[in-house]
DRENPA-615312 format. One record per residue (C-alpha): x, z, y; residue number from 1. Coordinates in nm, 3 decimals, decimal comma. Example, Ala and Ser with C-alpha at 12.3 -4.5 7.8 and 13.67 -1.06 7.14 Angstrom:
<atoms>
1,230	0,780	-0,450	1
1,367	0,714	-0,106	2
</atoms>
This chain:
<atoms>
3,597	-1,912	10,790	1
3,379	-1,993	10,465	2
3,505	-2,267	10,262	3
3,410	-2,311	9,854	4
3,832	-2,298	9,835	5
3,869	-1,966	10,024	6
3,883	-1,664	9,924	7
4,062	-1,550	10,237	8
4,376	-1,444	10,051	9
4,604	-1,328	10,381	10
4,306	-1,073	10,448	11
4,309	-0,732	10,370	12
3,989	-0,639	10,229	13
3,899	-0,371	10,475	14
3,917	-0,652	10,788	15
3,675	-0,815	10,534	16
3,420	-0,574	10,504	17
3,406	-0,523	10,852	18
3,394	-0,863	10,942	19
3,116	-0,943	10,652	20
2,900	-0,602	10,749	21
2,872	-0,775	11,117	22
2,620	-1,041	10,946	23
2,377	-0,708	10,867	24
2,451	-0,587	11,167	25
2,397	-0,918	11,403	26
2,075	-1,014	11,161	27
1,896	-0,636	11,219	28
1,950	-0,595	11,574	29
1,785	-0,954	11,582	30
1,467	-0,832	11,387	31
1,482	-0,517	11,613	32
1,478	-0,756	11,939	33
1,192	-0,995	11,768	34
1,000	-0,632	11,740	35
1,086	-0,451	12,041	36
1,289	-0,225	11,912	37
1,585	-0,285	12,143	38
1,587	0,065	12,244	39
1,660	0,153	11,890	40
2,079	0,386	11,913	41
2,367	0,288	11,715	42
2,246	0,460	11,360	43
1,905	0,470	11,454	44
1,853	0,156	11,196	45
2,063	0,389	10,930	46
1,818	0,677	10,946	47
1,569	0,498	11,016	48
1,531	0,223	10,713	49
1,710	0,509	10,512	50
1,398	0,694	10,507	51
1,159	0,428	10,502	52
1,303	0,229	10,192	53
1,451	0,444	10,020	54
1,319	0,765	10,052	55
1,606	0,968	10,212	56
1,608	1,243	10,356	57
1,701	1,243	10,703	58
1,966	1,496	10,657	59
2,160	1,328	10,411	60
2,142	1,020	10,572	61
2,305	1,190	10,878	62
2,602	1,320	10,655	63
2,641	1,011	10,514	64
2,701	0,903	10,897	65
2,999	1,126	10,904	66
2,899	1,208	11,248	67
2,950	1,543	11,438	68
2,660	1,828	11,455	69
2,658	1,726	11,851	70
2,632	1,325	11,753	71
2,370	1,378	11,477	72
2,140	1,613	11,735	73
2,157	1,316	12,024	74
2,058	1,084	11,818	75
1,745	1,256	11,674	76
1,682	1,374	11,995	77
1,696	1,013	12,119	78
1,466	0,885	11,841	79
1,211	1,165	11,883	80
1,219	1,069	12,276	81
1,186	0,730	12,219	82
0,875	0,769	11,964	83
1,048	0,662	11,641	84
1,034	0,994	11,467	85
0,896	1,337	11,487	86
1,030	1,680	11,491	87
0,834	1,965	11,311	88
0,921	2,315	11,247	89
0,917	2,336	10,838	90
0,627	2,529	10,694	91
0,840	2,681	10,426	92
1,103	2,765	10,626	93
1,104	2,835	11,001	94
1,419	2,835	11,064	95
1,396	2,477	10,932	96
1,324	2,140	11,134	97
1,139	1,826	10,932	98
1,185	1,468	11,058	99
0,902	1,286	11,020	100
0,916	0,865	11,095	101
0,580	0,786	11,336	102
0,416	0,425	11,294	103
0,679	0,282	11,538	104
0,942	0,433	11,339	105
0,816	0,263	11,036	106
0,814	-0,082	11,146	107
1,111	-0,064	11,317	108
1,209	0,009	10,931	109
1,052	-0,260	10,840	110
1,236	-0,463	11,086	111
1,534	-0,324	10,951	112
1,487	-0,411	10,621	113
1,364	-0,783	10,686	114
1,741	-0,786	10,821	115
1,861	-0,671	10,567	116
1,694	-0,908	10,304	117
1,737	-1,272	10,534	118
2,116	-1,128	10,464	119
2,047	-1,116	10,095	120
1,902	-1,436	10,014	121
2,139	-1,636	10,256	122
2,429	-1,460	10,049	123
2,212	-1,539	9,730	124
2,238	-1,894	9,836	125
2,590	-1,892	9,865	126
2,702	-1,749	9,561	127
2,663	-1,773	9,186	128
2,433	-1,550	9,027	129
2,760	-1,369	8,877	130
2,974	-1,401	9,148	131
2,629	-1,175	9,352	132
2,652	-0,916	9,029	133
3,068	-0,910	9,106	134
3,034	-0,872	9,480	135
2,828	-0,606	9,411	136
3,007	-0,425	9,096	137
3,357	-0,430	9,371	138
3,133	-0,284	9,633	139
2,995	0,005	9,386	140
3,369	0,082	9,284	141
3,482	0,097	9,608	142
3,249	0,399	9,667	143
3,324	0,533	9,344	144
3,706	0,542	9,453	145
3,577	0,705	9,811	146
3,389	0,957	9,617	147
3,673	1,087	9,409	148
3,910	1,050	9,746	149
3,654	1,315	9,894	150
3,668	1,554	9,615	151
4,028	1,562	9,585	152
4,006	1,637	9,947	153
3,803	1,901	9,877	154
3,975	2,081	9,621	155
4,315	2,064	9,836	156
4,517	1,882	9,531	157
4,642	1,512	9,570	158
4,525	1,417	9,194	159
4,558	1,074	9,072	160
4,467	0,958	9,387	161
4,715	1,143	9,594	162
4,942	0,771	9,641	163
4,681	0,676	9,877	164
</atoms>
């Protein structure tokens, strides 16, 4: 599909972004096989390099999923089972769990994130310096536009938004 001439102009951007977030995809579950971390669930690299890199907490990483309660508990369950993370009844509050990532949860993490990066700097090959800072800028706009979609959701109204 690449070509310096196309900008794949019959292709609606969402069958783009799917298509492009496969190269993430494809390139972590590689650096989870290199690691043997093929046991690793779907969104288990999510949470996972979520709270390794950037310092998320688990449970907003799990909203961000946009998964069900029932979806959300497997898969915890199925990384505490599996030894990538730890459950722990909060100090401060009881009726609270903490999610803790063991040493095999962080370098699956670390797997993760070597994924992401060999992603990065082929892309950073590819493209112009301002063409990486314009990729980006449409990305962060895109979840600017799916943040204000949500709150007009929330507050019942259609708002400016309401044509979509």
């Amino acid at each position: 599909m690449a070509n310096d001439d196309d900008t794949a102009p019959g292709i609606p951007i969402p069958a783009l972004l799917r298509h492009a977030r496969g190269a993430f995809s494809l390139s972590i579950r590689n650096e989870l096989r290199e690691g043997a971390f093929e046991d690793l669930p779907a969104n288990g690299p999510y949470l996972l390099g979520g709270m390794a890199t950037q310092q998320v907490a688990a449970s907003q990483l799990i909203r961000e999923l946009g998964v069900s309660k029932q979806a959300a508990s497997q898969l915890v369950d199925t990384l505490v089972l599996r030894g990538y993370l730890t459950r722990q009844v909060d100090p401060l509050d009881r009726r609270r769990m903490t999610l803790e990532l063991t040493a095999r949860g962080r370098a699956a993490a670390l797997a993760v994130r070597d994924g992401v990066e060999a992603i990065d700097a082929a892309l950073a090959e590819r493209l112009l310096p301002e063409e990486l800072r314009g990729l980006r800028r449409g990305l962060v706009e895109l979840i600017s536009i799916k943040e204000e979609l949500e709150e007009v959701g929330r507050s019942g109204g259609l708002g400016e938004l309401g044509a979509f």
